[in-house]
VMD Tcl script that builds the backbone (N, CA, C; Angstrom):
set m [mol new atoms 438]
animate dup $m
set s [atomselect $m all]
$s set {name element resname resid chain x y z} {
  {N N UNK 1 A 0.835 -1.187 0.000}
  {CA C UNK 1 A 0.000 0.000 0.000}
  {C C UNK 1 A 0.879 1.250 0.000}
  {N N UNK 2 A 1.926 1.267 0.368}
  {CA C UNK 2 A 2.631 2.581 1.070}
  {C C UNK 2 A 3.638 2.832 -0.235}
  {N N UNK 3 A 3.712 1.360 -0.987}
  {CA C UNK 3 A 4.646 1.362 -2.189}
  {C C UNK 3 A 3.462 2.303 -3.340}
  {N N UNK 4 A 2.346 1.566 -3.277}
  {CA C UNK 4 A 1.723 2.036 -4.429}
  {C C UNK 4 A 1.433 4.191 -3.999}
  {N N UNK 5 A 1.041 4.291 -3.139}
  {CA C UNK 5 A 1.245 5.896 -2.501}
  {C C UNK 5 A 2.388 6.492 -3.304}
  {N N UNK 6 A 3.312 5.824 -2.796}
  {CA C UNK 6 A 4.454 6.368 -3.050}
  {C C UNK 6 A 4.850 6.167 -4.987}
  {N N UNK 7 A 4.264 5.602 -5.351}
  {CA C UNK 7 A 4.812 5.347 -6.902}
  {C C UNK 7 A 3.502 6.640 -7.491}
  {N N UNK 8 A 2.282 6.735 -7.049}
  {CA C UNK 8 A 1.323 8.149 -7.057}
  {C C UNK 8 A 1.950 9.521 -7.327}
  {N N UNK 9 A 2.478 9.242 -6.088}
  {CA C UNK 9 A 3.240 10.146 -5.575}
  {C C UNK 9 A 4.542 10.444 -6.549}
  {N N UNK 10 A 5.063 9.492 -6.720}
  {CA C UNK 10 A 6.392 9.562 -7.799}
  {C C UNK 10 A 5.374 10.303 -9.443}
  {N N UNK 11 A 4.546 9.880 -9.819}
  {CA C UNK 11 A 3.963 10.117 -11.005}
  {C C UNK 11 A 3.287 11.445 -10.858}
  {N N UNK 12 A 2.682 11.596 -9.800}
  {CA C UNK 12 A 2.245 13.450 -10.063}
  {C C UNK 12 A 3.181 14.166 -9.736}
  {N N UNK 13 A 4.302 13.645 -9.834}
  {CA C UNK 13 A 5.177 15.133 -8.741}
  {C C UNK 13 A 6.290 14.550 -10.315}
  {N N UNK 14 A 6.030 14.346 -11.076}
  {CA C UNK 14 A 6.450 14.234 -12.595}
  {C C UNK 14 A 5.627 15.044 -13.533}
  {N N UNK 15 A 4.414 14.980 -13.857}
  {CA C UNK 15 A 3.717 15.449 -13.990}
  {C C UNK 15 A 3.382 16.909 -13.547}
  {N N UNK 16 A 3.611 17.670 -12.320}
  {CA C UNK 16 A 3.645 18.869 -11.485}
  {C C UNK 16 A 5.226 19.400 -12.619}
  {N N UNK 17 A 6.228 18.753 -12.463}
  {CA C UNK 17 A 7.365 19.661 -12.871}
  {C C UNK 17 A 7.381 19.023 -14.558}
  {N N UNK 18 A 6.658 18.573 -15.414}
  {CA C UNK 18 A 6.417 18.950 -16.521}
  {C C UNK 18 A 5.421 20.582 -16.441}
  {N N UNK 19 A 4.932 20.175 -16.254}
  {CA C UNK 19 A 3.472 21.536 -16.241}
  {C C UNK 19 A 4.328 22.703 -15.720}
  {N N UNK 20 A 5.292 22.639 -14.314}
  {CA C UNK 20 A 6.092 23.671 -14.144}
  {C C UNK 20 A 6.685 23.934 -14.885}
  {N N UNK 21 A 8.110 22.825 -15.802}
  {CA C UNK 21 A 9.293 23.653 -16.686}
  {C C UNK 21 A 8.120 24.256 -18.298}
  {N N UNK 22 A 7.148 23.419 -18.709}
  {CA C UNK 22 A 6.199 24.345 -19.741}
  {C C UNK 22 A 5.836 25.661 -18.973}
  {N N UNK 23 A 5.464 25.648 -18.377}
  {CA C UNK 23 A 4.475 27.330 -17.805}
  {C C UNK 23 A 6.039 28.038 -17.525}
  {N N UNK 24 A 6.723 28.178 -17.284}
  {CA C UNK 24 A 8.131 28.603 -16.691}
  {C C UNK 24 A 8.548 29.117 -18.394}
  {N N UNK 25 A 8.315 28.290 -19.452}
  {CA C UNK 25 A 9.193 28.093 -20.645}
  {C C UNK 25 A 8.023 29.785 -21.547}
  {N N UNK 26 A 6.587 29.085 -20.820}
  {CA C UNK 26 A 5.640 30.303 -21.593}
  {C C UNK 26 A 5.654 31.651 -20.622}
  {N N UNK 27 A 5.965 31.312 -19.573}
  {CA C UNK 27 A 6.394 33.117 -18.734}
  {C C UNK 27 A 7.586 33.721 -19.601}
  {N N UNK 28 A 8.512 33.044 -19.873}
  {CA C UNK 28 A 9.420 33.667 -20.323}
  {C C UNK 28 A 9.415 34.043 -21.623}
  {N N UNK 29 A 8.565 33.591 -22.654}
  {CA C UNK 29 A 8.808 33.707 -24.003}
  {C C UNK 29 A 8.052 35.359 -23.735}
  {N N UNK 30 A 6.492 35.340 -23.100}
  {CA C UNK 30 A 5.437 36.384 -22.913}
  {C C UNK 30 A 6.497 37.181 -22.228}
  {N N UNK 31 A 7.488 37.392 -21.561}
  {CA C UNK 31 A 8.503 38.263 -21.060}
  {C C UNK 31 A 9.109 38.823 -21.853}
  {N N UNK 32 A 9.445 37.804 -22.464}
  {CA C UNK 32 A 10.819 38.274 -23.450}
  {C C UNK 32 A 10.165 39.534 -24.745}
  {N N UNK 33 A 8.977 38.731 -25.365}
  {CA C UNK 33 A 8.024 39.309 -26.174}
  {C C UNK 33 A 7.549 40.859 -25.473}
  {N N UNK 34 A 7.018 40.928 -24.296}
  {CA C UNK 34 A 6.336 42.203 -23.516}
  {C C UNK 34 A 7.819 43.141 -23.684}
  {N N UNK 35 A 9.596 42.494 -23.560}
  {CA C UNK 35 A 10.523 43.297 -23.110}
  {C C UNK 35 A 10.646 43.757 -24.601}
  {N N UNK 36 A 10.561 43.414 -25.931}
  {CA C UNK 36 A 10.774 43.678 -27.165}
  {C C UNK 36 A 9.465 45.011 -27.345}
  {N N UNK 37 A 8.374 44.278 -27.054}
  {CA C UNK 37 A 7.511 45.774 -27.304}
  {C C UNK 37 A 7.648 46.528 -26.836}
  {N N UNK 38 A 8.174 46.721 -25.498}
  {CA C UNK 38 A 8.184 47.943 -24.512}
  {C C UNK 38 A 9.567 48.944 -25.058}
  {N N UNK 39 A 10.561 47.822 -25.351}
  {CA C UNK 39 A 11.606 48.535 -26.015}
  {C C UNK 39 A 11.539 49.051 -27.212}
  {N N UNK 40 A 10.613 48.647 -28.287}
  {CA C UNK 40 A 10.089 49.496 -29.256}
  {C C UNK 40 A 9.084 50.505 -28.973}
  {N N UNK 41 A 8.416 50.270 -28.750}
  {CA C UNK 41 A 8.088 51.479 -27.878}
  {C C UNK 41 A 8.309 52.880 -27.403}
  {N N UNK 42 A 8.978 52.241 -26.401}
  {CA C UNK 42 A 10.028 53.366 -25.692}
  {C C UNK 42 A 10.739 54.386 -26.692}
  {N N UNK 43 A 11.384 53.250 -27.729}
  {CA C UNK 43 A 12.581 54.230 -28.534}
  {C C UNK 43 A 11.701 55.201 -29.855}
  {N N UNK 44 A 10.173 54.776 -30.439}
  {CA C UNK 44 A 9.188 55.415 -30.784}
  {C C UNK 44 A 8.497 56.716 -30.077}
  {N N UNK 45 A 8.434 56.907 -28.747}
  {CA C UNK 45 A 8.270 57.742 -27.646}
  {C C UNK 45 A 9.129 58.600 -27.728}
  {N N UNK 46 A 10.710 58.090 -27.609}
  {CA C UNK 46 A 11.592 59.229 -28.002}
  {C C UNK 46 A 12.004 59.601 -28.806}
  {N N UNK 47 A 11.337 59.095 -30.284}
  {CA C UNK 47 A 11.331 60.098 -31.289}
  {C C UNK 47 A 10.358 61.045 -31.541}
  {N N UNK 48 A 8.852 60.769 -30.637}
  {CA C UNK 48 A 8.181 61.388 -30.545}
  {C C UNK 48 A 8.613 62.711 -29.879}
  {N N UNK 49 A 9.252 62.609 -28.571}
  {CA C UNK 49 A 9.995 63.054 -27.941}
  {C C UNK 49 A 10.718 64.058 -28.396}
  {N N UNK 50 A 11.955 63.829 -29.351}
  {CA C UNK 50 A 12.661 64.422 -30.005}
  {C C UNK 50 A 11.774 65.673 -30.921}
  {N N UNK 51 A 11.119 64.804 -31.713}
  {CA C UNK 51 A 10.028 65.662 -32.920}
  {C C UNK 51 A 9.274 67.356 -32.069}
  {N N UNK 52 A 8.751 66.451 -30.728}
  {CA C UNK 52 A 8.618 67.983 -29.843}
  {C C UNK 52 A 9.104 69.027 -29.588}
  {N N UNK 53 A 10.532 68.516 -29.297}
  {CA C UNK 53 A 11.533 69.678 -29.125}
  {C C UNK 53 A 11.695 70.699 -30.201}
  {N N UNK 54 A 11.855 69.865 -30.983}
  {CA C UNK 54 A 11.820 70.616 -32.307}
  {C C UNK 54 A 11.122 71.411 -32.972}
  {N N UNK 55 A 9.747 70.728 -32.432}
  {CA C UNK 55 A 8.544 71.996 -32.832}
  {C C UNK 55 A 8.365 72.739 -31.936}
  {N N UNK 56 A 9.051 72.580 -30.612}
  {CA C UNK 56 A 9.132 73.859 -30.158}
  {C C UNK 56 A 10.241 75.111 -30.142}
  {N N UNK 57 A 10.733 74.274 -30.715}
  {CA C UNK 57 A 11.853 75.861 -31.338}
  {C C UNK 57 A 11.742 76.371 -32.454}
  {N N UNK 58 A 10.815 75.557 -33.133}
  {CA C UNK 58 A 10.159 76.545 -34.667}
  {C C UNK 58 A 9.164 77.290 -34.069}
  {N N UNK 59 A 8.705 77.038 -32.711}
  {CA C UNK 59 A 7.878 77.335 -32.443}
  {C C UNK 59 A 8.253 78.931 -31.479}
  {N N UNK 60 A 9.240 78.768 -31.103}
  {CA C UNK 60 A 10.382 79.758 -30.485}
  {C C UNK 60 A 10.518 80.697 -31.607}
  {N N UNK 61 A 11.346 80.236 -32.869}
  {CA C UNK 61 A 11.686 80.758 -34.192}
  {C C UNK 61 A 10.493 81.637 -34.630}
  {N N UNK 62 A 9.501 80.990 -34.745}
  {CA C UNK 62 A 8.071 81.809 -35.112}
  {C C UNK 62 A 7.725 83.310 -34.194}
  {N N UNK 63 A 8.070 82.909 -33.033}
  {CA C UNK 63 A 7.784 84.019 -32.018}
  {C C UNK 63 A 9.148 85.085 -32.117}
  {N N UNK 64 A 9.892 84.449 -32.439}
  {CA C UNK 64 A 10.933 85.978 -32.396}
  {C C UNK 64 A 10.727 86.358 -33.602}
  {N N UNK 65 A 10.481 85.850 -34.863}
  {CA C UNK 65 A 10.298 86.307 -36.254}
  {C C UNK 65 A 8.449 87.540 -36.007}
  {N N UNK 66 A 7.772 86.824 -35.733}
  {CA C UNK 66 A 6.758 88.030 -35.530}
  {C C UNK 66 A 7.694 88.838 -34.460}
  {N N UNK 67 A 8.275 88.847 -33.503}
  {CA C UNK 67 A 8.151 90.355 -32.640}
  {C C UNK 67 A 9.022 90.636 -33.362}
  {N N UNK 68 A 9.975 90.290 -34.255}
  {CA C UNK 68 A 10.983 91.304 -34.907}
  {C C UNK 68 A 10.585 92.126 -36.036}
  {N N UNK 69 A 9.439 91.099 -36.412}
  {CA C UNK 69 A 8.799 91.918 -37.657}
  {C C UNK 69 A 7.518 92.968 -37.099}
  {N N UNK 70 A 7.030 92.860 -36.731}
  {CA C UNK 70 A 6.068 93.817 -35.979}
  {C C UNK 70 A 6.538 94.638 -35.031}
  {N N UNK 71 A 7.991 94.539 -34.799}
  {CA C UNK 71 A 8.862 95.820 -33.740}
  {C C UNK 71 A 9.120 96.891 -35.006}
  {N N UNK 72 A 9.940 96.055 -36.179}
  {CA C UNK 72 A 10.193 96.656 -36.848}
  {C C UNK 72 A 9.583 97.581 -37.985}
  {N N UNK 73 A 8.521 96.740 -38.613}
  {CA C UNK 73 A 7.543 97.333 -39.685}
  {C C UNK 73 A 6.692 98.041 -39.113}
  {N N UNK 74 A 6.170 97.795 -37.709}
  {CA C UNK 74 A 4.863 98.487 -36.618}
  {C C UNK 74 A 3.669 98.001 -37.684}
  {N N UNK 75 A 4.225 96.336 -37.921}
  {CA C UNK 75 A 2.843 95.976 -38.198}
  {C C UNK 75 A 2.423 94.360 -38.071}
  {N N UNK 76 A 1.552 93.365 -37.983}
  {CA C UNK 76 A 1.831 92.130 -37.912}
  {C C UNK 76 A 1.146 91.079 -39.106}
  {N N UNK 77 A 1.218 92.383 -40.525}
  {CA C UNK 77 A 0.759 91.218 -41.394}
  {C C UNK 77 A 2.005 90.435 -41.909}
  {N N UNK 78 A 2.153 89.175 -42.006}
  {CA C UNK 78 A 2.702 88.358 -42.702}
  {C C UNK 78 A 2.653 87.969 -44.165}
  {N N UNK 79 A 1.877 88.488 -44.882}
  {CA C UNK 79 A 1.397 87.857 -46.155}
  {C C UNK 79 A 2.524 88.335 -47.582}
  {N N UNK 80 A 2.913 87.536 -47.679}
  {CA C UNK 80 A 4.413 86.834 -48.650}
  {C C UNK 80 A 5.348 87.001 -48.409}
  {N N UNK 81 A 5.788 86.972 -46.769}
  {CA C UNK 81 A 6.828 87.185 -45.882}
  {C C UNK 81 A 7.283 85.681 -45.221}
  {N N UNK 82 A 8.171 84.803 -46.416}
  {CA C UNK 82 A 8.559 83.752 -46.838}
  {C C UNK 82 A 8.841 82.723 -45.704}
  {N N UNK 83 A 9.686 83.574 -45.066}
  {CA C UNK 83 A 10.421 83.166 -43.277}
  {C C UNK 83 A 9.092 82.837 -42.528}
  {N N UNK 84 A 7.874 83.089 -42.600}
  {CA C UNK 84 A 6.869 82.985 -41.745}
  {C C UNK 84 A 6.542 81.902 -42.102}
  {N N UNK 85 A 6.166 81.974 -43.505}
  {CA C UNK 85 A 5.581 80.541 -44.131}
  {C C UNK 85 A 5.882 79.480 -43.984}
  {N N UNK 86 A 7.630 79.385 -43.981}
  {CA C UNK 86 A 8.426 78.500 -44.319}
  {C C UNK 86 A 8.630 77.911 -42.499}
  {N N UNK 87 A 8.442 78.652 -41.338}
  {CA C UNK 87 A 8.259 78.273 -40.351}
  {C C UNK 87 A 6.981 77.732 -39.779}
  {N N UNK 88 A 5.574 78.035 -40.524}
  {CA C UNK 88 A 4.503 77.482 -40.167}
  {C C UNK 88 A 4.200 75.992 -40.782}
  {N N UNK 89 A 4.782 76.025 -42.227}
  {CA C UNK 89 A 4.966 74.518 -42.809}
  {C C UNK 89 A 5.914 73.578 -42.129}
  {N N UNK 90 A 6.737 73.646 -41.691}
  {CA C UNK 90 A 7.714 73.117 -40.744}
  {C C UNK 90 A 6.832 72.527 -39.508}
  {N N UNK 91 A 6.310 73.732 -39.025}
  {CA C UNK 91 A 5.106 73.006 -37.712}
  {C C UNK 91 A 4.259 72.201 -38.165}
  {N N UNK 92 A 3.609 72.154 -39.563}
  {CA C UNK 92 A 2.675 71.205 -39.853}
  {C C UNK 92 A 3.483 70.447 -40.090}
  {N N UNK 93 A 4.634 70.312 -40.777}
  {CA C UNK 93 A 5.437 68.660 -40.950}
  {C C UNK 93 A 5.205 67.732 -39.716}
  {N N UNK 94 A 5.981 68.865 -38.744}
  {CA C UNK 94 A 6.485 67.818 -37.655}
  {C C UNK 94 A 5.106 67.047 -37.171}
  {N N UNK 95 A 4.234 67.903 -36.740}
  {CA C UNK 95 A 2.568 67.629 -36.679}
  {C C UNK 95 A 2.153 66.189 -36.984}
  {N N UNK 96 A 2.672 66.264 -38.496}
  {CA C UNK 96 A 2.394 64.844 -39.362}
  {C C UNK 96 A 3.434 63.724 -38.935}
  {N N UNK 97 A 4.694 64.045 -38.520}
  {CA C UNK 97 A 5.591 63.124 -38.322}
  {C C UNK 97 A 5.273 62.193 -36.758}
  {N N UNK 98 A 4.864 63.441 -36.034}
  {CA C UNK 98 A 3.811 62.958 -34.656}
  {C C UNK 98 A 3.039 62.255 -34.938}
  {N N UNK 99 A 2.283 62.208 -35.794}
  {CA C UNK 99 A 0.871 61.706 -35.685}
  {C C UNK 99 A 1.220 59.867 -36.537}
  {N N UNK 100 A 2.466 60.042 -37.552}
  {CA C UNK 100 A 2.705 58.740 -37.687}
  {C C UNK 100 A 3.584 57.959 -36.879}
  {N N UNK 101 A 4.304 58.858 -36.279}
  {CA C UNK 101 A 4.973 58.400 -35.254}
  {C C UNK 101 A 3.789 57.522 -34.001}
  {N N UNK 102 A 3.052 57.993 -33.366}
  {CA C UNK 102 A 1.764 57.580 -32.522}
  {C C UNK 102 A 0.948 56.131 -33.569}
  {N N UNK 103 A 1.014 56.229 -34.794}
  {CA C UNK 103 A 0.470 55.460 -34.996}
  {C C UNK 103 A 0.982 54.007 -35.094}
  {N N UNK 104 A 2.739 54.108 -35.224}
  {CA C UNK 104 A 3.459 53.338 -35.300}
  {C C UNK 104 A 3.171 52.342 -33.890}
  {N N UNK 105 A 3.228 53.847 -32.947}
  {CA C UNK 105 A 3.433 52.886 -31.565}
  {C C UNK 105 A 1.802 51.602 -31.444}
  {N N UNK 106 A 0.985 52.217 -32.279}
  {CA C UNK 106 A -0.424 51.385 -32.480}
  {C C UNK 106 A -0.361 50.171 -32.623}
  {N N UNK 107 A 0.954 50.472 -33.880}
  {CA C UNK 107 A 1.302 49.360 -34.932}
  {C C UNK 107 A 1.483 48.082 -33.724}
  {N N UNK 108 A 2.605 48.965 -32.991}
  {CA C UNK 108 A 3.280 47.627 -32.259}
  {C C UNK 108 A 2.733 47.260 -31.923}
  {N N UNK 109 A 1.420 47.468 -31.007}
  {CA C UNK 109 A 0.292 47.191 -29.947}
  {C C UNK 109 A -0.160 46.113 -30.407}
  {N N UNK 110 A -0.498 46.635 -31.708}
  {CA C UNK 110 A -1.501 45.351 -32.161}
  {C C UNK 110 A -0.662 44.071 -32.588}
  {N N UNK 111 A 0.611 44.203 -33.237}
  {CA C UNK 111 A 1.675 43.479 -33.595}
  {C C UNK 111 A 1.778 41.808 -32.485}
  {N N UNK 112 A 2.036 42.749 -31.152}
  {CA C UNK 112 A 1.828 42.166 -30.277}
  {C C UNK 112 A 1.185 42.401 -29.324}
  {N N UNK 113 A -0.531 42.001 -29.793}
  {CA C UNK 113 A -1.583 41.761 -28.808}
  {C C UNK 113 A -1.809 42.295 -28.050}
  {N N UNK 114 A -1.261 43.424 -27.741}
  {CA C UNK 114 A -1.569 44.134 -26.506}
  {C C UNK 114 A -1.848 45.367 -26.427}
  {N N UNK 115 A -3.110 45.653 -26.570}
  {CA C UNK 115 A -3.419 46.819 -27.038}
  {C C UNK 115 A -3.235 47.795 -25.899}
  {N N UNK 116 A -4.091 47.341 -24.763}
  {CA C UNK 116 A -3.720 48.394 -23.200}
  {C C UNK 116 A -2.959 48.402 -22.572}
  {N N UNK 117 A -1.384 48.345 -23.293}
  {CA C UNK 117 A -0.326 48.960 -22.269}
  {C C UNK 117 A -0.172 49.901 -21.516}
  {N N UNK 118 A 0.017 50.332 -20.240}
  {CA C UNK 118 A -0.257 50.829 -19.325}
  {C C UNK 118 A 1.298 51.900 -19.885}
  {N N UNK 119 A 0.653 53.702 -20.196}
  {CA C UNK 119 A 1.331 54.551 -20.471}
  {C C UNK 119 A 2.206 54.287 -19.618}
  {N N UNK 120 A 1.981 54.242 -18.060}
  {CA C UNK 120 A 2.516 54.950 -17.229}
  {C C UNK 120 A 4.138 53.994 -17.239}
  {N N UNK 121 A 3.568 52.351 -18.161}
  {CA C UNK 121 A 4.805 51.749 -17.558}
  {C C UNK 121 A 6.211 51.829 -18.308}
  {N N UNK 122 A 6.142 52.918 -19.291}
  {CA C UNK 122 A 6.790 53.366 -20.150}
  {C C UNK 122 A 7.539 54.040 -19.837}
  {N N UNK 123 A 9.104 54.664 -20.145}
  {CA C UNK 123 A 9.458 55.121 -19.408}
  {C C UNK 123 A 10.034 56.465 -20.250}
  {N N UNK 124 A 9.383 57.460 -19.319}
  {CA C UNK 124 A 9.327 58.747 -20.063}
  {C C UNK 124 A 10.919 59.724 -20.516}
  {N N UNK 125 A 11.118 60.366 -21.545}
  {CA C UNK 125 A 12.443 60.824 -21.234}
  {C C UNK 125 A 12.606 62.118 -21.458}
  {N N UNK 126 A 13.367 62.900 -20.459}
  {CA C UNK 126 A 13.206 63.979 -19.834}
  {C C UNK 126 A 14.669 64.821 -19.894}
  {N N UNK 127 A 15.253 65.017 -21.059}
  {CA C UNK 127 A 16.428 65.887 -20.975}
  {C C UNK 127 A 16.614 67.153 -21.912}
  {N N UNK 128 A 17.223 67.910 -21.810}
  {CA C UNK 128 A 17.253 69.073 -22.365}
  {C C UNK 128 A 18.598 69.265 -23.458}
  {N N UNK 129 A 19.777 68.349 -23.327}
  {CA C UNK 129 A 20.742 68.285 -24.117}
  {C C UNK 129 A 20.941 66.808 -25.092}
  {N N UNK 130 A 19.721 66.676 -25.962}
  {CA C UNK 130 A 19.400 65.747 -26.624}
  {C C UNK 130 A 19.701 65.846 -28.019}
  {N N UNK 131 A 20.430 65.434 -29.190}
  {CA C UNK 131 A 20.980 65.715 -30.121}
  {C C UNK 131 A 19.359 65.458 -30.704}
  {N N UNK 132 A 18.921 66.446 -31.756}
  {CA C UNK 132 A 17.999 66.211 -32.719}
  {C C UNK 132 A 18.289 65.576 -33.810}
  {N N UNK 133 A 17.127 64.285 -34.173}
  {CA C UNK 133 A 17.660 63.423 -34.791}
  {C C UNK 133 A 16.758 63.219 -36.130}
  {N N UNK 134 A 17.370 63.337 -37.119}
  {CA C UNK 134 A 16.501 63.266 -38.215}
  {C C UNK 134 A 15.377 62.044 -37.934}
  {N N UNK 135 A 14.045 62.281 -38.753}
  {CA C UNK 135 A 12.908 60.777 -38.527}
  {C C UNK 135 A 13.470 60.195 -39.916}
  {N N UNK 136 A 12.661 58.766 -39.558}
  {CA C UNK 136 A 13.329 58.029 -40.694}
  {C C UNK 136 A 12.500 58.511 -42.001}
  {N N UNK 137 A 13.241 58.104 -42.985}
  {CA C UNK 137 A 12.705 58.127 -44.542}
  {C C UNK 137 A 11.254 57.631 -44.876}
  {N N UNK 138 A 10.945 56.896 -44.271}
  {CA C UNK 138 A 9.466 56.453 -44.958}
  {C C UNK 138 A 8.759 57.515 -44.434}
  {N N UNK 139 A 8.576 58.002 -43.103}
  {CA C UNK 139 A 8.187 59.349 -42.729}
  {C C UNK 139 A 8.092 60.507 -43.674}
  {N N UNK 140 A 9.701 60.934 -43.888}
  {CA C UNK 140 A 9.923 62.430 -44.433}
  {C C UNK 140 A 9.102 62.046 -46.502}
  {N N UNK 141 A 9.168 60.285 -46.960}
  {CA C UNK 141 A 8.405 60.272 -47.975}
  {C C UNK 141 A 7.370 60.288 -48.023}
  {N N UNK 142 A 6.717 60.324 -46.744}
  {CA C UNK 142 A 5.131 59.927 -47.150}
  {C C UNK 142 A 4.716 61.904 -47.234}
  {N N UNK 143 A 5.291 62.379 -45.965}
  {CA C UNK 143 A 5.151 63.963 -46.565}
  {C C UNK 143 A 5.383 64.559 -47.777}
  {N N UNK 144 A 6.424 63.920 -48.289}
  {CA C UNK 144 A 6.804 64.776 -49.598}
  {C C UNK 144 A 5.315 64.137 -50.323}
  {N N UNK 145 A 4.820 63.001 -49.985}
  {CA C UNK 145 A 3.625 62.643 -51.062}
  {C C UNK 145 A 2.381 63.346 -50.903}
  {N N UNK 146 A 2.035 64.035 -49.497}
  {CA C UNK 146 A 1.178 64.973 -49.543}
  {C C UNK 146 A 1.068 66.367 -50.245}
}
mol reanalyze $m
mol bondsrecalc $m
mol representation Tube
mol addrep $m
């Protein structure tokens, strides 16, 4: 009796660490997978990131170009005053480069299944001496196609 217990016993506790090293083998793949999206992600964020900065110094650029021109002329029409233009199209680029940029990060979501990643677990980046970095080419082509 105590043999057959024990041979039970030998067979589920075989059985227990199959089921453990599988579930152990699928935590880690869903790890490994969650650490690939988050890291795409992330580095999508900080081009988003980047793209901001940038529109805010055209956005800077814009504001000293009107007070210099309206200090100077004592007036604030802009109309075929090239430098203005050529700084407000710039803000709509980047605009567009945002908005495919955000959609990319969609991309990934859905890529891998996971649509409600939790913003917060992302990790935000916050510096002021950040080299501005061109966006990639399929970006700057799909603008030139608009």
């Amino acid at each position: 009796m105590m043999s057959k217990l024990w041979d039970d016993l030998k067979d589920n506790m075989k059985d227990w660490s199959v089921t453990a090293v599988e579930k152990a083998e699928e935590m880690s793949k869903i790890a490994v997978a969650k650490t690939e999206e988050m890291t795409r992600i992330s580095k999508v964020k900080f081009e988003i990131h980047q793209l901001h900065r940038e529109m805010n110094k055209v956005f800077e650029d814009l504001g000293k170009l009107a007070f210099e021109h309206t200090k100077n002329e004592h007036m604030a029409s802009f109309s075929g005053n090239k430098d203005f233009f050529k700084l407000v199209n710039k803000i709509e680029d980047l605009k567009i480069k945002i908005e495919m940029k955000e959609k990319d990060i969609n991309e990934i979501k859905e890529k891998f299944d996971e649509p409600d990643i939790e913003e917060d677990s992302i990790p935000r980046v916050e510096s002021d001496n950040l080299d501005i970095e061109e966006s990639s080419e399929r970006h700057d082509n799909q603008i030139l196609k608009n």
